[in-house]
DSSP file (Angstrom, degrees, kcal/mol; ACC not computed):
  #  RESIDUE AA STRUCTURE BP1 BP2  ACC     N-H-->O    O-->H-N    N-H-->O    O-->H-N    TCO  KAPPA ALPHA  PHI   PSI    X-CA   Y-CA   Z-CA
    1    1 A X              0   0    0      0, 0.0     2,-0.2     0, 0.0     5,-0.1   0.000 360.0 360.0 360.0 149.0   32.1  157.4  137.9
    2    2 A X     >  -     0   0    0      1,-0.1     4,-1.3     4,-0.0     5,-0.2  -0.550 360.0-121.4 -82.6 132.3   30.5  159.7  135.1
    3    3 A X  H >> S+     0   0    0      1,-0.2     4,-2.9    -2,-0.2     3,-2.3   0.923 111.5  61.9 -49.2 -47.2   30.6  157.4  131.6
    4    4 A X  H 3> S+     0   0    0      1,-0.3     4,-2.8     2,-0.2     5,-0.5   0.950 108.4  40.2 -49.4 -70.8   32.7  160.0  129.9
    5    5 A X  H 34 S+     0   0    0      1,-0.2     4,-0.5     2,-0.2    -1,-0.3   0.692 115.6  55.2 -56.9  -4.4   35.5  159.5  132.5
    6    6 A X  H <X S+     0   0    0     -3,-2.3     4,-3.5    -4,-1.3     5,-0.3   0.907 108.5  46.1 -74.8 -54.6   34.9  155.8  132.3
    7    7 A X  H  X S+     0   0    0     -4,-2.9     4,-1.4    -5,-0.2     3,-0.2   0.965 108.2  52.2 -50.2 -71.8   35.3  155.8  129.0
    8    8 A X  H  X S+     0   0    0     -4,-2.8     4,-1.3    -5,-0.3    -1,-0.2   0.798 108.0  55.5 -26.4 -36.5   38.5  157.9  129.0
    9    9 A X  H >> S+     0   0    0     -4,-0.5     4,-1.5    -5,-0.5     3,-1.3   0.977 114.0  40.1 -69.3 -47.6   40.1  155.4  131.7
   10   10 A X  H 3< S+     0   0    0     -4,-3.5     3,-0.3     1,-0.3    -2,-0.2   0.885 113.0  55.3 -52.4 -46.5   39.5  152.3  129.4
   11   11 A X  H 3< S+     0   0    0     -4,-1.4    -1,-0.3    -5,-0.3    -2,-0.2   0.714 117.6  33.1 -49.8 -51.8   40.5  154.2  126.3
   12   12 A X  H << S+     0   0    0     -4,-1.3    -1,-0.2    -3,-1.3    -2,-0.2   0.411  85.8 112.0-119.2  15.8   44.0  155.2  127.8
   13   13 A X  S  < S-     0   0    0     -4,-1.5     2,-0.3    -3,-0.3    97,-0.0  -0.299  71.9-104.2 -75.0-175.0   45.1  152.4  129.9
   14   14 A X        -     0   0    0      1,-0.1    97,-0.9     0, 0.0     2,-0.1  -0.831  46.7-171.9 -95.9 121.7   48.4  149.9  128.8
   15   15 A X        -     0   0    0      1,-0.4    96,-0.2    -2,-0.3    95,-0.1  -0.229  30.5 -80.1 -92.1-168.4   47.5  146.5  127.5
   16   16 A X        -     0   0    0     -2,-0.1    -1,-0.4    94,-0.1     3,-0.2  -0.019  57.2 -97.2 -67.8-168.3   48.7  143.4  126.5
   17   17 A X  S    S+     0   0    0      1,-0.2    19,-0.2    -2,-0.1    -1,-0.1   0.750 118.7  61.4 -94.1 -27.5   50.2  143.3  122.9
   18   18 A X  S    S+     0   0    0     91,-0.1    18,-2.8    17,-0.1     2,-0.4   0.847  84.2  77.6 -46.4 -34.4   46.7  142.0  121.6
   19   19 A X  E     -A   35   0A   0     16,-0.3     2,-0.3    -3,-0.2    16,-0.2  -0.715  64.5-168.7-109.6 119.7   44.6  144.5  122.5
   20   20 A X  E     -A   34   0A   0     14,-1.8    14,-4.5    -2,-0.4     2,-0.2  -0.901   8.0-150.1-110.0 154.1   44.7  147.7  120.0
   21   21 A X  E     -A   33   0A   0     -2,-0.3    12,-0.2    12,-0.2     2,-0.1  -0.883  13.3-164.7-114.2 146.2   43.0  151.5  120.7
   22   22 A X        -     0   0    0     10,-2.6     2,-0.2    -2,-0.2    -2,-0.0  -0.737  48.8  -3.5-127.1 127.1   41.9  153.3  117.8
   23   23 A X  S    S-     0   0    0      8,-0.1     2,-0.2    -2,-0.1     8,-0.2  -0.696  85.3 -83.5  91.5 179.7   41.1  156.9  117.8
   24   24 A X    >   -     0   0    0     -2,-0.2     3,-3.0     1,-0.1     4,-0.4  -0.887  21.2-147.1-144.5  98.7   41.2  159.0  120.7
   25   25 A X  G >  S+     0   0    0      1,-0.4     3,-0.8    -2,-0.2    -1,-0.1   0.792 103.0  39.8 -73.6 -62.7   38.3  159.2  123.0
   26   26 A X  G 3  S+     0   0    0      1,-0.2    -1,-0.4    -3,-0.1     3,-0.1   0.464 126.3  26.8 -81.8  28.8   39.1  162.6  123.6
   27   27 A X  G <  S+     0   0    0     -3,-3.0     2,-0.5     0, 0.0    -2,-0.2  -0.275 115.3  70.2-158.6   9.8   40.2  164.3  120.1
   28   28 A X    <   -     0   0    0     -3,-0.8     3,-0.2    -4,-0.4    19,-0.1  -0.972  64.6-145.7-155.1 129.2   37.9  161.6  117.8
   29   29 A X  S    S+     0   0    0     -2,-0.5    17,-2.0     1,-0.2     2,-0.2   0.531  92.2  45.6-112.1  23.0   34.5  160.9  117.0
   30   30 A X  E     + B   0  45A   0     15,-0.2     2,-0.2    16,-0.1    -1,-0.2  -0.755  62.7 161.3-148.3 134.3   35.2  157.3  116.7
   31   31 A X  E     + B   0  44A   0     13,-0.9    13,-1.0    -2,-0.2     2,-0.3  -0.467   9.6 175.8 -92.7 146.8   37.1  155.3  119.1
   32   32 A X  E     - B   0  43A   0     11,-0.3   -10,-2.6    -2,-0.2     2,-0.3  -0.862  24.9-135.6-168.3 174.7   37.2  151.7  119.6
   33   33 A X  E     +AB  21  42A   0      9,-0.6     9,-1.1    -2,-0.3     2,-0.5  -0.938  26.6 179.9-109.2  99.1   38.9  148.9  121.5
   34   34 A X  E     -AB  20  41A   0    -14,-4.5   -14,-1.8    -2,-0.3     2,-0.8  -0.852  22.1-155.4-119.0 144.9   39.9  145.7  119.7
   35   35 A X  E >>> -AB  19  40A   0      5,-2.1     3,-0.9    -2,-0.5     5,-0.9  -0.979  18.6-151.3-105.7 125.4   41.6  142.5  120.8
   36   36 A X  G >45S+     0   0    0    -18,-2.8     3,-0.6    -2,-0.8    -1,-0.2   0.805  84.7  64.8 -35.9 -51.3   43.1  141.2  117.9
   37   37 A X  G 345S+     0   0    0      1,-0.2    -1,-0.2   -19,-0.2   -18,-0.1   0.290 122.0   6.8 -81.9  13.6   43.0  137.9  118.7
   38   38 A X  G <45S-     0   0    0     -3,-0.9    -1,-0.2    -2,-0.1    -2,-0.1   0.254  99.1-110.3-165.4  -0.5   38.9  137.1  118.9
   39   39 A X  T <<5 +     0   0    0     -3,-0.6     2,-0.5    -4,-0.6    -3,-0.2   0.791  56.1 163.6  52.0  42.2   37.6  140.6  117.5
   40   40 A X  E   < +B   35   0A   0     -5,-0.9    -5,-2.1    12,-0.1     2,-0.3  -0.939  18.5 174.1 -94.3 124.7   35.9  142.1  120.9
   41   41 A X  E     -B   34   0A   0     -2,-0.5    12,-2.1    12,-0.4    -7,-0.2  -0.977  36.4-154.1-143.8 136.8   35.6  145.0  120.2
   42   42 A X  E     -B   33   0A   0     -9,-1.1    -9,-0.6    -2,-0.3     2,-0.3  -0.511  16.7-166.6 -93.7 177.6   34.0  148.5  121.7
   43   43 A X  E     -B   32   0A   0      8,-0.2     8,-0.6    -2,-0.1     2,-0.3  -0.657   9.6-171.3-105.9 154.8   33.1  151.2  119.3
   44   44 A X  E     -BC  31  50A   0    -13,-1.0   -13,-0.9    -2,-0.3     2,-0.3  -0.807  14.0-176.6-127.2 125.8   32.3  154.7  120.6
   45   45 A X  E >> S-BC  30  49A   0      4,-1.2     3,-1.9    -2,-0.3     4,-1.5  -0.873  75.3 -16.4 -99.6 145.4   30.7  157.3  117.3
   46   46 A X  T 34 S-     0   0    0    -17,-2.0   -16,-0.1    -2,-0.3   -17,-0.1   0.430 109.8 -82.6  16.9  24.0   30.0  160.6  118.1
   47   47 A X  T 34 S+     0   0    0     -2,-0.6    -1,-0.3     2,-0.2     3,-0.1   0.694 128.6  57.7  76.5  21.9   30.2  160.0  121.7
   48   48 A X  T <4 S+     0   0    0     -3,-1.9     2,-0.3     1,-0.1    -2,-0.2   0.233  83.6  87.5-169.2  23.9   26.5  158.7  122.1
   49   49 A X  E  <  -C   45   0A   0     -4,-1.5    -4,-1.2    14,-0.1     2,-0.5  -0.998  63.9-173.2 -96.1 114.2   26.6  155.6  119.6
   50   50 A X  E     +C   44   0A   0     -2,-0.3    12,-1.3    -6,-0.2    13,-0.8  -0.879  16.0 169.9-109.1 145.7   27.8  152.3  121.4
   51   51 A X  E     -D   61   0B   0     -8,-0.6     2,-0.3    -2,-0.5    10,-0.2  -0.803  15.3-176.1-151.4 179.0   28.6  149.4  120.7
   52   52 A X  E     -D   60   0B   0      8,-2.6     8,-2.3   -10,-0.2     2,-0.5  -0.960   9.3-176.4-132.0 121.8   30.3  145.9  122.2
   53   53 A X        -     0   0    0    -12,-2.1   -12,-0.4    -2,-0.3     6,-0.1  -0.826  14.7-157.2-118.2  94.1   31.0  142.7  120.1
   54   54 A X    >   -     0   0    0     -2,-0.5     3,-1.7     4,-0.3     4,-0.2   0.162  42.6 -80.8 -79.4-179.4   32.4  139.8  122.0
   55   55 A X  T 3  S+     0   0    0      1,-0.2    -1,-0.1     2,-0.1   -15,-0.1   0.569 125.1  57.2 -84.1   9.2   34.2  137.0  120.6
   56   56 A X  T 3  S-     0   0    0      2,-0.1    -1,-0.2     0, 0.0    32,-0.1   0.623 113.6-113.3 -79.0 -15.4   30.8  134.9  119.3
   57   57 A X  S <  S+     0   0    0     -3,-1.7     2,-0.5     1,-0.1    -2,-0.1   0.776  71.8 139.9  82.9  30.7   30.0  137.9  117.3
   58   58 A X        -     0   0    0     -4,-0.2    -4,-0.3    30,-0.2    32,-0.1  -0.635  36.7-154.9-113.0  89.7   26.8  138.8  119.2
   59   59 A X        -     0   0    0     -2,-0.5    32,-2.8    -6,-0.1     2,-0.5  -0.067  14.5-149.1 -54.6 122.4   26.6  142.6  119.7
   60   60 A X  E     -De  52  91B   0     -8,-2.3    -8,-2.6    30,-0.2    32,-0.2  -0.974  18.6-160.8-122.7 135.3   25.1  144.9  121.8
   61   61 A X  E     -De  51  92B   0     30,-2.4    32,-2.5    -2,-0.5   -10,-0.2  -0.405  29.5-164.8-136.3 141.4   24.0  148.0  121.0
   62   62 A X  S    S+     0   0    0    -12,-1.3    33,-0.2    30,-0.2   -11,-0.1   0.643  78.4  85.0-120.9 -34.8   22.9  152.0  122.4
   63   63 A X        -     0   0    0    -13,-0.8     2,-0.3     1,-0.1    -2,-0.1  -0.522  56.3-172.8 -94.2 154.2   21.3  153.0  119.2
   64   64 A X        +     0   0    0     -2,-0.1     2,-0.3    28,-0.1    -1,-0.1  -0.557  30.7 143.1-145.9  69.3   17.8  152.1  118.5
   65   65 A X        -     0   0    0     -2,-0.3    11,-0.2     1,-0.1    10,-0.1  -0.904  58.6 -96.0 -94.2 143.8   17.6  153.2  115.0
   66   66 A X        +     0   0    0     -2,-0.3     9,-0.3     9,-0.1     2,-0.2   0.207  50.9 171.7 -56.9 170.5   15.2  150.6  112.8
   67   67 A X  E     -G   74   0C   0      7,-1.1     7,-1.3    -3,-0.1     2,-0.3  -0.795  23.7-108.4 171.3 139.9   16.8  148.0  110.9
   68   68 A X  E     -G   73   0C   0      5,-0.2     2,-0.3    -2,-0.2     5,-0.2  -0.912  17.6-172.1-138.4 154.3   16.2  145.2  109.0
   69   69 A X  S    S-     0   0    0      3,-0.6    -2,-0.1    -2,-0.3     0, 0.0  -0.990  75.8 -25.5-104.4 123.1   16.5  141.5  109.1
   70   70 A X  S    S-     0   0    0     -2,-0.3    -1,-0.3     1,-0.2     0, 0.0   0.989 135.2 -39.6  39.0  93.8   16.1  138.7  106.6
   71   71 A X  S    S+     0   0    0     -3,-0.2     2,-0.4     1,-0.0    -1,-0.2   0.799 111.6 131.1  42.9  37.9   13.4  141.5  104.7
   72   72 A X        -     0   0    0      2,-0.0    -3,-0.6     0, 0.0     2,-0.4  -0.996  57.1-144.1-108.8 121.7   12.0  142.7  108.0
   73   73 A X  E     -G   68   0C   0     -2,-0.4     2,-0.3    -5,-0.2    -5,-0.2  -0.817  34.3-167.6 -79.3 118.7   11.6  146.3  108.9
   74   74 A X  E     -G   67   0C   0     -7,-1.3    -7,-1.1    -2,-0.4    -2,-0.0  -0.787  22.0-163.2 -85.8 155.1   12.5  146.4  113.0
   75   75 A X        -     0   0    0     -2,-0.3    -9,-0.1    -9,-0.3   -11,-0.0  -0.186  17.9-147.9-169.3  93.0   12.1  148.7  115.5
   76   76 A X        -     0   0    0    -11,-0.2     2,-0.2    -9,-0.2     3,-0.1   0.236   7.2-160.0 -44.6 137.5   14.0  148.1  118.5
   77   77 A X    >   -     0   0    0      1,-0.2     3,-0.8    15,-0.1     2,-0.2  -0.382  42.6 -91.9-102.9 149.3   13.1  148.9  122.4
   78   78 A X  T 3  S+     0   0    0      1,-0.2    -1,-0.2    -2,-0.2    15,-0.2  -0.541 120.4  28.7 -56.7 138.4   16.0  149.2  125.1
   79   79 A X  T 3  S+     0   0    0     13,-0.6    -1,-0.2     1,-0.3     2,-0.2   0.384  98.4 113.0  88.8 -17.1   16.2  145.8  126.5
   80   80 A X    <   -     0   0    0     -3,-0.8    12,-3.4     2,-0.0     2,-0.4  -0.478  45.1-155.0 -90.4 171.3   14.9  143.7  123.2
   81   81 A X  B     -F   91   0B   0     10,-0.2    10,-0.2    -2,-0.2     2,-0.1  -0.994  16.2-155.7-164.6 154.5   17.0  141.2  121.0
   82   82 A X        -     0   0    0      8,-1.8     8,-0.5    -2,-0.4     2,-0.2  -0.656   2.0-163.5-130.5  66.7   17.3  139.9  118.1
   83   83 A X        -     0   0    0      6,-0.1     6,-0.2     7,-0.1     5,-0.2  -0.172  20.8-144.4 -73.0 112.6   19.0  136.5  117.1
   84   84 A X    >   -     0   0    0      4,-1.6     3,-2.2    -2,-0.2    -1,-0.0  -0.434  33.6 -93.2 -39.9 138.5   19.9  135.9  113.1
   85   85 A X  T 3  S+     0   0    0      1,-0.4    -1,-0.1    -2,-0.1    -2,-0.0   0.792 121.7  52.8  -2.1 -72.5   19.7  132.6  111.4
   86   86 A X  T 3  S-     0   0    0      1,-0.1    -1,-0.4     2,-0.0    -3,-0.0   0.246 120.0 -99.7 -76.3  11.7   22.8  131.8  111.9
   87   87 A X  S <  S+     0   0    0     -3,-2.2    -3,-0.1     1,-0.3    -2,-0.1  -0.613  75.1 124.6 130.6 -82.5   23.0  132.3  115.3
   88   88 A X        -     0   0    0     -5,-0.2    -4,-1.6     1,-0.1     2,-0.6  -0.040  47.9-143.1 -46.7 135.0   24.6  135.6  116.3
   89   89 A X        -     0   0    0     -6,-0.2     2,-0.3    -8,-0.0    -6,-0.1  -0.905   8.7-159.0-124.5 119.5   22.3  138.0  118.7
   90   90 A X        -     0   0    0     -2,-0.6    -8,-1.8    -8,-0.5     2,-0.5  -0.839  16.2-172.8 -91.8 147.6   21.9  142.0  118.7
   91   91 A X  E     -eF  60  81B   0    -32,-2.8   -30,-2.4    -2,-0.3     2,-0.4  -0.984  20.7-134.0-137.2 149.8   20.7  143.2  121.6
   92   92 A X  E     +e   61   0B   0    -12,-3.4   -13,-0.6    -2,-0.5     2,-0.2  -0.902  39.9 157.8-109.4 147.6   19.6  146.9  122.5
   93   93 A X        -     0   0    0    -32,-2.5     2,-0.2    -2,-0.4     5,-0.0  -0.919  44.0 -86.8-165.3 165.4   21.0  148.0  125.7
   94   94 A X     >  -     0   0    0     -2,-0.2     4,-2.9     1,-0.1   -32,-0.1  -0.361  40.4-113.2 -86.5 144.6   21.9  151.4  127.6
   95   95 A X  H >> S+     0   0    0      2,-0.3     3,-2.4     1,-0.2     4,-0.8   0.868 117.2  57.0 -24.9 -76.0   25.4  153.1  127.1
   96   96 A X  H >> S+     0   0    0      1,-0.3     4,-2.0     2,-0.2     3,-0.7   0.795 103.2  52.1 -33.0 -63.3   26.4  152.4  130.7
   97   97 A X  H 3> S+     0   0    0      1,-0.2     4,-1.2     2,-0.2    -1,-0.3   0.631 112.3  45.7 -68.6 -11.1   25.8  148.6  130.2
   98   98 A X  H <X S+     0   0    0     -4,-2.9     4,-2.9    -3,-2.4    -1,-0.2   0.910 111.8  50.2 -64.2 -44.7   28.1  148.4  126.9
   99   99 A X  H XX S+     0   0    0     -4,-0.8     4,-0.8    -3,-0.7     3,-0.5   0.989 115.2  43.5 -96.6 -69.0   30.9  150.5  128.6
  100  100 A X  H 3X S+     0   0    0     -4,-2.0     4,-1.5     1,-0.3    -1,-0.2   0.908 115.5  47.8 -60.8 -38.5   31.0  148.0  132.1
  101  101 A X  H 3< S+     0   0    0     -4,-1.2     5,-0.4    -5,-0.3    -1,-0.3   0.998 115.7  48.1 -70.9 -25.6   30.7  144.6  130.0
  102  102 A X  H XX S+     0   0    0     -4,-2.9     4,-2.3    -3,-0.5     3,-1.2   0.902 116.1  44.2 -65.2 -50.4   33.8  146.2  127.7
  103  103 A X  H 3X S+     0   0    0     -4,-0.8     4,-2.1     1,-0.4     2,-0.9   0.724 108.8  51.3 -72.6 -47.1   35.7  147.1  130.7
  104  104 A X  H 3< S+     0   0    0     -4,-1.5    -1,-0.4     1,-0.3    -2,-0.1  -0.108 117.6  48.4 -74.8  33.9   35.3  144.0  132.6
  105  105 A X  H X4 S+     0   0    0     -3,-1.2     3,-0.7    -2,-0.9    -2,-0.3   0.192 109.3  44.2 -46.8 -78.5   36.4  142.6  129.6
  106  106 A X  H >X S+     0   0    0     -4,-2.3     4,-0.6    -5,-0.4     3,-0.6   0.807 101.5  71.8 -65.5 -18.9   39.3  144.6  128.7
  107  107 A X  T 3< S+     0   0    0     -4,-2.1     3,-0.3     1,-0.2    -1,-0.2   0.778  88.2  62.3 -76.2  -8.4   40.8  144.5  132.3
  108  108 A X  T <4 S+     0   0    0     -3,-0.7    -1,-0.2    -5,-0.2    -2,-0.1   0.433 104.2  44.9 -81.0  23.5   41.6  141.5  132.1
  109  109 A X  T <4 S+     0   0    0     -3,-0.6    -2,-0.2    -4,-0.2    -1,-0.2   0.644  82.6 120.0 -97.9 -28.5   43.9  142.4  129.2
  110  110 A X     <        0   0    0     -4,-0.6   -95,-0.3    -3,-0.3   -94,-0.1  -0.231 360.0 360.0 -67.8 159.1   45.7  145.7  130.9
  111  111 A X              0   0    0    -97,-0.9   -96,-0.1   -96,-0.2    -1,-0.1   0.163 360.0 360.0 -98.9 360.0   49.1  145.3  131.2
């Protein structure tokens, strides 16, 4: 299935009461997906920015613009990561793999 229409299915199914959409996948250029209750959450920006934050807070990520940590200049590869002090991991990863972990995530929410 082509990501756009993936994206469109996730976007317009019926949840549980937890789970809020905001924006409009087609009509917006940013979307997301939240469950209230743990913050995982998708983002879509301008249709070719992802990202997916599960409920530890560790984030994975489509863009791989530079960025910096504890006074560090990065610049992230598909497929590298990056763990914080405290724990919490970014990872760079392809569109496709953000939109299948939110949805196997969020179907077990739809209503």
């Amino acid at each position: 299935m082509p990501l756009t229409k993936k994206i469109a299915e996730l976007m317009s199914k019926k949840y549980n009461t937890n789970i809020t959409i905001l924006g409009d996948y087609e009509g917006s250029n940013h979307t997301s997906i939240l469950d209230n209750d743990n913050g995982t959450i998708l983002v879509v920006s301008d249709r070719n920015q992802f990202y997916f934050k599960d409920r530890h807070r560790n984030l994975w990520l489509s863009v791989l613009d530079p960025f910096q940590i504890d006074g560090k200049q990065h610049y992230p590869e598909l497929g590298d990561s990056y763990t914080l002090n405290h724990g919490v991991q970014y990872s760079f990863t392809t569109q496709e793999a953000i939109v299948e972990m939110a949805s196997l995530y969020f179907a077990k929410h739809a209503d």
